[in-house]
PLY file of the C-alpha trace (Angstrom):
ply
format ascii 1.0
element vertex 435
property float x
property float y
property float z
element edge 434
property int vertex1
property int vertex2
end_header
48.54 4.75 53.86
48.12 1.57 51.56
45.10 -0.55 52.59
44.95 -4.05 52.04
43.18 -5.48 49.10
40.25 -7.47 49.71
40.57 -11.08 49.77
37.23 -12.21 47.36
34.63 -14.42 48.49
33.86 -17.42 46.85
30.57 -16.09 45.10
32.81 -13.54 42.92
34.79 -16.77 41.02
33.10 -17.59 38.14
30.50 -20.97 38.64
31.13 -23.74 36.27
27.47 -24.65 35.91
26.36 -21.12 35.40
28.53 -20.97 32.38
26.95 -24.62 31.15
23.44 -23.31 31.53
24.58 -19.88 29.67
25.95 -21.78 26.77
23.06 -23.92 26.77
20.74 -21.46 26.41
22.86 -19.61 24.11
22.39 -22.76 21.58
18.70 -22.85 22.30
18.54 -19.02 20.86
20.67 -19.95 17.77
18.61 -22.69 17.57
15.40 -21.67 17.11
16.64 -18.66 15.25
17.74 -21.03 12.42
14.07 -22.64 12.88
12.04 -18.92 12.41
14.74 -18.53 9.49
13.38 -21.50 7.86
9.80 -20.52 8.61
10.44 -17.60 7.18
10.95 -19.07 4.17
7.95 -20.87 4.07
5.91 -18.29 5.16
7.57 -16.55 1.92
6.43 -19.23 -0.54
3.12 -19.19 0.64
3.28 -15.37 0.28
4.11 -15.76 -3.71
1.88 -18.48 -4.01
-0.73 -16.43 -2.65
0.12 -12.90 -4.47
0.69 -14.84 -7.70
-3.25 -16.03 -7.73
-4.40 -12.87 -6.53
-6.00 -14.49 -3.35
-5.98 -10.67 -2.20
-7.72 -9.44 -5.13
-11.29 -9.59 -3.81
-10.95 -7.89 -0.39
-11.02 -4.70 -1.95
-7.86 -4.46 -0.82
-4.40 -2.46 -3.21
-1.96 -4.76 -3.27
-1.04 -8.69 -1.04
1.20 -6.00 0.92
-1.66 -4.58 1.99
-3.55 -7.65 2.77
-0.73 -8.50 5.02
-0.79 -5.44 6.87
-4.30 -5.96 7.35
-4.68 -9.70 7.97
-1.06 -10.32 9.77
-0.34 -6.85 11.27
2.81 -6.12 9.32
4.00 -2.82 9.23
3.52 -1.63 5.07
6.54 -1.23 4.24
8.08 -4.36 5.95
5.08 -6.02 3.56
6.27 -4.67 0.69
9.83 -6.18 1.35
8.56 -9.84 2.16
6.22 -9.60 -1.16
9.50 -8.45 -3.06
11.84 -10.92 -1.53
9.16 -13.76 -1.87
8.97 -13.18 -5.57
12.52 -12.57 -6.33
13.61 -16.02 -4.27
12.69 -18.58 -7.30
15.76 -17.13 -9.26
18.15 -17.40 -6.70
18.59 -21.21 -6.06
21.54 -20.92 -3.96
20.07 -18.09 -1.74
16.84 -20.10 -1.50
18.51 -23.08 -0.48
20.17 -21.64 2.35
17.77 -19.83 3.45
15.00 -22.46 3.31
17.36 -24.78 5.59
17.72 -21.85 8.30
21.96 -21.44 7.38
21.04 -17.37 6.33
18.93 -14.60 8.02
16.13 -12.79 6.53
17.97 -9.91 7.05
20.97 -10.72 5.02
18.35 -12.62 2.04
16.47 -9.13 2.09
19.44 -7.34 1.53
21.35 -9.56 -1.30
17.57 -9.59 -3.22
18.15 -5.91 -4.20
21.14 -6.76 -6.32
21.41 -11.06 -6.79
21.57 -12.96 -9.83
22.26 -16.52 -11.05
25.69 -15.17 -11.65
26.75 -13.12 -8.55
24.45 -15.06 -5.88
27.31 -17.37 -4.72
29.83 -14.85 -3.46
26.91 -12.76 -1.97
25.91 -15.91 -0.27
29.68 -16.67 0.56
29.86 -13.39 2.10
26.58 -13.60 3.92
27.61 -17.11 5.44
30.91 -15.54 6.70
29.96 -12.22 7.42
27.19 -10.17 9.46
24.00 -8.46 8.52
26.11 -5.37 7.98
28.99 -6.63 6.11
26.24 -7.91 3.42
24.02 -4.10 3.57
27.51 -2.66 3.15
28.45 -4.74 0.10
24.72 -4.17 -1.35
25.40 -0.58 -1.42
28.47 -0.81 -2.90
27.45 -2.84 -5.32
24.47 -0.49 -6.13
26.68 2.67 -6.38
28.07 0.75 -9.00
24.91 0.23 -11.02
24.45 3.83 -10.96
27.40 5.09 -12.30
27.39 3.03 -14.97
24.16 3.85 -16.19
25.28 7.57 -16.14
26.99 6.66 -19.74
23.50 6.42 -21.20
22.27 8.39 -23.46
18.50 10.07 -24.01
17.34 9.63 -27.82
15.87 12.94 -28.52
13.09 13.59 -30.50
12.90 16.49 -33.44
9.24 16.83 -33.03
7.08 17.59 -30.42
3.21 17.42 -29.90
0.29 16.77 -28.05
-3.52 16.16 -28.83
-6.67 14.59 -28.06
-9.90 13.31 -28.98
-12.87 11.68 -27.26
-14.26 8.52 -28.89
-18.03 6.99 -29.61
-17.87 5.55 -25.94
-17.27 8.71 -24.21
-13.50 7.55 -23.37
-10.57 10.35 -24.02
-8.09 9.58 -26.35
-4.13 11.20 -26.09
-1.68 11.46 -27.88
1.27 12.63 -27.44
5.57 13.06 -28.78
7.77 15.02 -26.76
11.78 15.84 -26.57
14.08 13.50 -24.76
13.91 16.28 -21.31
10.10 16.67 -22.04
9.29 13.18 -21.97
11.75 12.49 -18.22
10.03 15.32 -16.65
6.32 13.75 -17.24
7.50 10.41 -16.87
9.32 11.58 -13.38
6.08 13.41 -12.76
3.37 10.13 -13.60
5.91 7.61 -11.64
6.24 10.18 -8.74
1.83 10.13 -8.72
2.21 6.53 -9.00
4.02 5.87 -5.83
2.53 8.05 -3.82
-0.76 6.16 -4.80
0.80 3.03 -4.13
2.06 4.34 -1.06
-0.03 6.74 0.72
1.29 5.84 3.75
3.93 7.53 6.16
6.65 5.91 8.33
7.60 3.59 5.45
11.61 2.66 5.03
13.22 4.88 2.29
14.89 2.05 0.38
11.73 0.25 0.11
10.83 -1.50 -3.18
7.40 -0.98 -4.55
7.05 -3.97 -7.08
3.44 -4.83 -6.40
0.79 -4.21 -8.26
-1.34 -1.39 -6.94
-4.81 -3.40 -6.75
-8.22 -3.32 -8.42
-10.86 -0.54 -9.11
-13.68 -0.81 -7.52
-15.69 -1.83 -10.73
-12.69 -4.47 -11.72
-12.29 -7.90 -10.62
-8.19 -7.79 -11.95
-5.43 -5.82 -10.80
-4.40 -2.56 -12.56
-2.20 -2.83 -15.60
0.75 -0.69 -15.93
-1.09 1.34 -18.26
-4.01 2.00 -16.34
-2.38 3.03 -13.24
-0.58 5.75 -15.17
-3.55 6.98 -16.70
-4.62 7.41 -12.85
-1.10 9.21 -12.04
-2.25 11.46 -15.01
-5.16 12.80 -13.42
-3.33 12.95 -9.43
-0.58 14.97 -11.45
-3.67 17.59 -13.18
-5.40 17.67 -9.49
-2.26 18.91 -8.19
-1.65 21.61 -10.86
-4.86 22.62 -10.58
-5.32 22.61 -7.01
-1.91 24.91 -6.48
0.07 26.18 -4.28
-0.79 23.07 -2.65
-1.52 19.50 -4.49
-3.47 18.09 -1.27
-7.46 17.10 -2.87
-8.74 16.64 0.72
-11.87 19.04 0.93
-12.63 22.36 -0.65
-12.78 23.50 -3.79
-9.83 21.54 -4.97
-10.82 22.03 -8.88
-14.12 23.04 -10.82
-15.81 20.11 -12.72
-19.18 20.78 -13.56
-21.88 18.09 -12.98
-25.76 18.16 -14.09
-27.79 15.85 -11.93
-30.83 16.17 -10.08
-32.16 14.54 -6.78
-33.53 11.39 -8.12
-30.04 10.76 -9.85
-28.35 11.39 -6.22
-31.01 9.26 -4.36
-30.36 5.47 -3.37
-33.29 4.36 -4.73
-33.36 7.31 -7.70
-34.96 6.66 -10.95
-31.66 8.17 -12.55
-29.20 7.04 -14.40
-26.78 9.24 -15.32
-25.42 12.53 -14.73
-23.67 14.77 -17.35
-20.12 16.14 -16.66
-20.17 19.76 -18.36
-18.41 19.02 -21.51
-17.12 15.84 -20.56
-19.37 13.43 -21.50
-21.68 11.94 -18.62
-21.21 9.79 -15.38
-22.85 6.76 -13.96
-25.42 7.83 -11.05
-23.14 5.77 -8.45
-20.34 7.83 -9.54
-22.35 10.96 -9.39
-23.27 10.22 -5.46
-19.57 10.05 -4.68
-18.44 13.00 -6.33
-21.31 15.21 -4.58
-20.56 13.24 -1.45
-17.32 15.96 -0.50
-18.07 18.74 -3.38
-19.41 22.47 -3.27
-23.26 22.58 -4.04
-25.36 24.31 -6.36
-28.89 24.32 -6.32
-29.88 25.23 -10.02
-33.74 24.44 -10.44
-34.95 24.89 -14.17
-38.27 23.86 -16.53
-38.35 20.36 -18.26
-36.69 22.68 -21.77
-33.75 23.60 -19.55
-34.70 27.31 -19.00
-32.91 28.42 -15.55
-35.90 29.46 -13.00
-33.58 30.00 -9.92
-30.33 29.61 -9.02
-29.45 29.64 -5.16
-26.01 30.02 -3.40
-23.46 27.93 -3.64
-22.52 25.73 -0.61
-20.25 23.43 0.65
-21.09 19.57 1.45
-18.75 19.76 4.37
-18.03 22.78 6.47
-13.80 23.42 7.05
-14.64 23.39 10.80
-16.30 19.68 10.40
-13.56 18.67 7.92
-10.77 19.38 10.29
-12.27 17.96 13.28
-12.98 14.97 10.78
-9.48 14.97 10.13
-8.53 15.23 13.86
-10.80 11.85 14.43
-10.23 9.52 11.92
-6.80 10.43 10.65
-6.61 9.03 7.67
-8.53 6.43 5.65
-10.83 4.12 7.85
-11.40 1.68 5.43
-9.85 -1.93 7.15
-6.33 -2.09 6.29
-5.68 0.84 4.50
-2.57 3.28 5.54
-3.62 6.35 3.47
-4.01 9.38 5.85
-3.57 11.95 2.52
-5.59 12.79 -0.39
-8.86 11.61 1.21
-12.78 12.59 0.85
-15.66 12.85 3.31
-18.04 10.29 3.07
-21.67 10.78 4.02
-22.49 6.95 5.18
-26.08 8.40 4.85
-25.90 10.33 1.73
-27.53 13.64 1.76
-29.46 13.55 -1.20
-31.46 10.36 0.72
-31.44 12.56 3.84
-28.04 12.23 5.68
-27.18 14.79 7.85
-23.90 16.53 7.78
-22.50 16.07 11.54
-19.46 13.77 12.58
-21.70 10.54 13.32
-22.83 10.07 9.55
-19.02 10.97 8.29
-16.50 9.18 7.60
-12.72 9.49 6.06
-12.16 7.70 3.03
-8.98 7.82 0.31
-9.86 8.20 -3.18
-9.94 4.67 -3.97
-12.03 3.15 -1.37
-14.62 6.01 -1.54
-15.00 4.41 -4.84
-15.24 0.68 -3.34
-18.51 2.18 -1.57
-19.80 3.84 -4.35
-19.47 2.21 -7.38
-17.69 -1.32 -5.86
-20.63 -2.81 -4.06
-19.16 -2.36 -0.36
-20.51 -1.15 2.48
-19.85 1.61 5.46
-22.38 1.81 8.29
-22.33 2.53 11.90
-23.04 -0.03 14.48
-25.17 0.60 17.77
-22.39 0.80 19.82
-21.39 4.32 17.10
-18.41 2.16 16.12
-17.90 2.26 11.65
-18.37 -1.06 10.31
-17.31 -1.89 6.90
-19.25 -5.05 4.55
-17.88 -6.67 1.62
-20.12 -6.66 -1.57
-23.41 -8.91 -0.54
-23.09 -7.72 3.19
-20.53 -10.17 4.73
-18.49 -7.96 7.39
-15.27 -7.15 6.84
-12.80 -7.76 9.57
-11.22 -5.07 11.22
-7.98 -5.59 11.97
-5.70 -9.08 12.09
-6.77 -12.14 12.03
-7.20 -13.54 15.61
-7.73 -16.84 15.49
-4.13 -18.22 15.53
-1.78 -18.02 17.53
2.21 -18.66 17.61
3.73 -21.69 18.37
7.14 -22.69 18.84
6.85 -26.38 18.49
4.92 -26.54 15.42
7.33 -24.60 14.16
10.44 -26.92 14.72
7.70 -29.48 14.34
7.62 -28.31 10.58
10.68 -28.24 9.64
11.92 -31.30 10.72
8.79 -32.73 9.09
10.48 -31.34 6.09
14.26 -33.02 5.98
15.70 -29.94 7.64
18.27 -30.88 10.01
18.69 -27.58 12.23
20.97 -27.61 15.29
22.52 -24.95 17.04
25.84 -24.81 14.92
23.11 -24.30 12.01
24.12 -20.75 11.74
27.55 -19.66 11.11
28.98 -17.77 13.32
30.24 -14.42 12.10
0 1
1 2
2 3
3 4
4 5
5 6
6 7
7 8
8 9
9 10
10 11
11 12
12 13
13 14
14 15
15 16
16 17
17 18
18 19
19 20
20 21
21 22
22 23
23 24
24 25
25 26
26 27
27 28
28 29
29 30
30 31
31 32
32 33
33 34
34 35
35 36
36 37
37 38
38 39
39 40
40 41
41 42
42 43
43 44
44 45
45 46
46 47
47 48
48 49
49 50
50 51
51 52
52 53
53 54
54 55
55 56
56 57
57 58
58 59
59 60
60 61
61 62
62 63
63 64
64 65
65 66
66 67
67 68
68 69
69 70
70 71
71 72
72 73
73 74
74 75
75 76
76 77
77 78
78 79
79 80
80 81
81 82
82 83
83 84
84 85
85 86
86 87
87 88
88 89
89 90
90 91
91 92
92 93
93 94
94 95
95 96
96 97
97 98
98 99
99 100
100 101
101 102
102 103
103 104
104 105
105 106
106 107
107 108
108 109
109 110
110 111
111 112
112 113
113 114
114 115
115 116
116 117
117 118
118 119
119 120
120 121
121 122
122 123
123 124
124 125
125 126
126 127
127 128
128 129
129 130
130 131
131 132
132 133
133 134
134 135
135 136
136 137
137 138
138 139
139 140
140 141
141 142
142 143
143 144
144 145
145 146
146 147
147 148
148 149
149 150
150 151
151 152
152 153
153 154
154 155
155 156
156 157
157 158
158 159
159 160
160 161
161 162
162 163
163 164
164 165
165 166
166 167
167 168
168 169
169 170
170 171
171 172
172 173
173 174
174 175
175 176
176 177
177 178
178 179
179 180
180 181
181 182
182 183
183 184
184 185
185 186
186 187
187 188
188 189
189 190
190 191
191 192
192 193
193 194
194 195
195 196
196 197
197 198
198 199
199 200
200 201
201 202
202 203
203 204
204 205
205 206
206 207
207 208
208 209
209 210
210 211
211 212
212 213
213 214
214 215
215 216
216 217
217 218
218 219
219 220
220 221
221 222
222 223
223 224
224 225
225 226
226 227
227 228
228 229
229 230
230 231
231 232
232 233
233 234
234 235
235 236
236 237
237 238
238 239
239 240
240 241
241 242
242 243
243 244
244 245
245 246
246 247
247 248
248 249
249 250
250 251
251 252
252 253
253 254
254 255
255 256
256 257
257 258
258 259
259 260
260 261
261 262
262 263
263 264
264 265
265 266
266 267
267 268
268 269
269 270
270 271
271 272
272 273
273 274
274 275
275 276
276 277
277 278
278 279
279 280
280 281
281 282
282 283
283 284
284 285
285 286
286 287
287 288
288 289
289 290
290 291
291 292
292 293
293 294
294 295
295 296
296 297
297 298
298 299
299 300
300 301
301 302
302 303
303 304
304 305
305 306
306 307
307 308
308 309
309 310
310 311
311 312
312 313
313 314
314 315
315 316
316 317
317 318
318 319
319 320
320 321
321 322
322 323
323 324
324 325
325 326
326 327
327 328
328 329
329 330
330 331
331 332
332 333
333 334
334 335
335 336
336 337
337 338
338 339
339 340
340 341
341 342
342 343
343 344
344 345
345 346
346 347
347 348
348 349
349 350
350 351
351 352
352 353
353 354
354 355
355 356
356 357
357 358
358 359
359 360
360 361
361 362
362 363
363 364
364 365
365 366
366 367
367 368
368 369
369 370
370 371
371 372
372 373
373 374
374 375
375 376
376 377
377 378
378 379
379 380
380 381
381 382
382 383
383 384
384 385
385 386
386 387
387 388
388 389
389 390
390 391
391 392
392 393
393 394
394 395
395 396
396 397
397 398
398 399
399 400
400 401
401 402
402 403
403 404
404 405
405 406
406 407
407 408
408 409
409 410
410 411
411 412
412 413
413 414
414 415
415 416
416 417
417 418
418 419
419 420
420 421
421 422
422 423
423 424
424 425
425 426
426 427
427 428
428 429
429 430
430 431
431 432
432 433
433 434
C-alpha cells in the first residue's frame, strides 16, 4: 500500500534572510581571522625583538620559549615554534609581507619556515595562497625528503689517528683533548647533541617535529646565555651521569654516582665561616656549590683532628629517604620552579638546609631540575614557603617571582582591528583566499 508523501510546511523551505545572516557572519569569521593573522605577526616581531636583546635573560629563566610559557601560557613546544618562525621571518620578505597583511595563516607561515628561502619562498607562498594548510605541510615534507636524500651522498672524512687526553690547569678548570675516527666522532657527537636536547627540552607532550633553535639560557652565576660550547661541555657531563648511573641514566635521588666531597658544618651553614670545599681529587668547590650538592646526596659523618687523623667515622646515610623521594615525586611532579616544564632529572631541595637545621619532611622539600637548584644555590634566588604552606619563589634581592601568566591583560577584539588598520592594513573579508 503506497502512502502519500507529505506535502512540507513552509518552515522546511530554506529562509532567505537566514542565509544573509549566515553569510554575514561567515565574513565576520574570515574577517577577523585575517585580523589575528596580522596580529600574529606583530606579536612575532615583538617576540624577535624581545629574544634578540635577551629581555628573558634575567628571569632565571632557559630560553624566551620558556619565558613565554611562563608569562603568556603557551604550551613549550608551540613557544619554541613562534621563537623559530619569528626569527626566520626577516629573510623571507614575501612570506612576511603576506603574512603581516593577514592574506596567509600562521599555520601555513609555520610550515613553509622549515624549508623557505629567498629563492623558493614565492611558489611556497603561491601554493599557500591557493592551497590549504595541508596542501602546504604536504609539500614541506616532500620537499624535506628531498633534503635528506641528497645529503646521503656525503661523505665522513676519516681520521688515521685516534686519541684522547686531559689535563687540569692553574685555575682548577679540566682541559680535553681529544681526535677520533670519522664513526667515533658521530657516535659522541650523536651522544652530546642527544644530552643537549633533552636539556633544552626536559619537557613531555612536546610536538615531534619541533625545532629547538634557542639558546638554552644562562647559569645561574652568568648574566649571558650559554655558548654553543658551553652547553656541550654540560651534555658531556649528562652523557658521564648516565654511564655511570646504569642500567638507568635517570640522576633523580640515590646514589646516582660517587664524588667525594670534604667539607665540614661551617662550610654547609648559611652563615658558615667556610669557603670552600674540596672535591676528592678534583680540585675544590665554592661553599654555595657545596650546600647544593649535599642538599640530595648520601652522608658521611667523618670527624677527624685539626692534622687530618680520622677519629670516627659513622654510617653512611641518605639526605632523603626513597619513601620521601617518591611521595616528593608524587606531589610536585616535576620542577616547581615558575615556568619550568622539567619533570626528569631533578634534585630535592631542602628550602631549610640541613646543615642550618632543616628538617627532612615534605614541608621543607621541594623538587627542583638541575639547573634551577643551581639558581638557588649559587644564582642568588630564592625558595621559601608562605603561611598559607604554598612555595614561593624570589628573584635575586627578594622581589617575588610570579607564578604563572601574566594577569593583568586581557584580550580584545577591537584593539586588535583597531591596530591594524592603524597600520595601512586594509583587511576585509575576501582578505583570505579561499582554498
Amino acid at each position: 500500500m503506497q502512502h502519500p508523501r507529505p506535502i512540507p510546511s513552509s518552515r522546511q523551505f530554506p529562509d532567505p534572510d537566514h542565509f544573509h545572516d549566515l553569510e554575514r557572519l561567515g565574513e565576520e569569521i574570515t574577517q577577523l581571522a585575517a585580523h589575528i593573522h596580522a596580529a600574529t605577526f606583530q606579536l612575532l616581531e615583538l617576540i624577535r625583538e624581545f629574544d634578540e636583546q635577551e629581555g628573558w635573560s634575567g628571569e632565571g629563566v632557559n630560553s624566551c620559549a620558556h619565558w613565554l610559557n611562563w608569562k603568556c601560557g603557551m604550551n613549550q613546544g608551540a613557544a619554541r615554534e613562534k621563537v623559530r618562525v619569528a626569527h626566520a621571518l626577516p629573510e623571507l620578505p614575501l612570506i612576511s609581507s603576506a603574512f603581516r597583511e593577514g592574506r596567509v595563516s600562521y599555520s601555513k607561515v609555520r610550515a613553509m619556515t622549515r624549508v623557505a628561502t629567498p629563492k623558493n619562498e614565492a611558489d611556497l607562498l603561491s601554493i599557500a595562497q591557493h592551497g590549504t594548510a595541508a596542501h602546504v605541510e604536504r609539500l614541506v615534507s616532500q620537499y624535506r625528503r628531498l633534503q635528506r636524500d641528497e645529503t646521503l651522498e656525503a661523505e665522513n672524512i676519516r681520521h688515521a689517528q685516534r686519541e684522547l687526553s686531559w689535563t687540569m690547569d692553574s685555575d682548577g678548570m679540566w682541559l680535553f683533548r681529544g681526535k677520533f675516527t670519522a664513526e667515533q666522532g658521530a657516535l659522541i657527537a650523536h651522544a652530546l647533541e642527544s644530552a643537549m636536547d633533552q636539556m633544552f627540552h626536559e619537557s613531555e607532550n612536546e610536538p615531534d617535529d619541533v625545532s629547538a633553535e634557542t639558546p638554552a639560557g644562562v647559569d645561574g652565576c652568568l648574566a649571558v646565555p650559554h655558548p654553543v660550547a658551553t652547553r656541550r661541555a654540560d651534555a658531556l657531563e649528562r652523557v658521564a651521569e648516565a654511564w655511570l648511573a646504569k642500567p638507568c641514566g635517570d640522576r633523580s635521588g640515590g646514589d646516582r654516582y660517587l664524588l667525594h666531597i670534604h667539607t665540614d658544618v661551617e662550610t654547609l651553614k648559611s652563615g658558615g665561616e667556610g669557603s670552600e670545599s674540596e672535591l676528592e681529587g678534583h680540585g675544590s668547590v665554592s661553599a654555595k656549590t657545596s650546600r647544593r650538592m649535599s642538599c640530595d646526596a648520601a652522608v658521611v659523618h667523618w670527624h677527624e683532628t685539626s692534622e687530618g687523623e680520622a677519629l670516627n667515622i659513622g654510617r653512611k646515610s641518605r639526605s632523603i629517604p626513597p619513601a620521601t623521594r617518591r611521595a616528593l615525586q608524587r606531589r610536585d611532579g616535576g620542577c616547581r620552579f615558575p615556568g619550568c616544564t622539567c619533570t626528569r632529572f631533578v634534585d630535592a631541595h631542602h628550602i631549610q638546609h640541613w646543615a642550618d637545621g632543616g628538617e627532612t619532611n615534605m614541608d621543607n622539600l621541594v623538587l627542583l631540575c638541575r639547573r634551577h637548584h643551581r639558581l638557588v644555590h649559587e644564582g642568588g634566588f630564592g625558595v621559601s614557603r608562605n603561611r598559607a604552606g604554598a612555595i614561593e619563589f624570589t628573584y635575586p634581592g627578594g622581589r617575588p617571582m610570579a607564578a604563572g601568566p601574566d594577569r593583568r591583560f586581557r584580550g580584545n577584539v577591537v584593539s586588535i582591528t583597531a591596530g591594524n588598520r592603524g597600520r595601512g592594513l586594509d583587511i576585509t573579508p575576501k582578505t583570505l583566499p579561499p582554498s
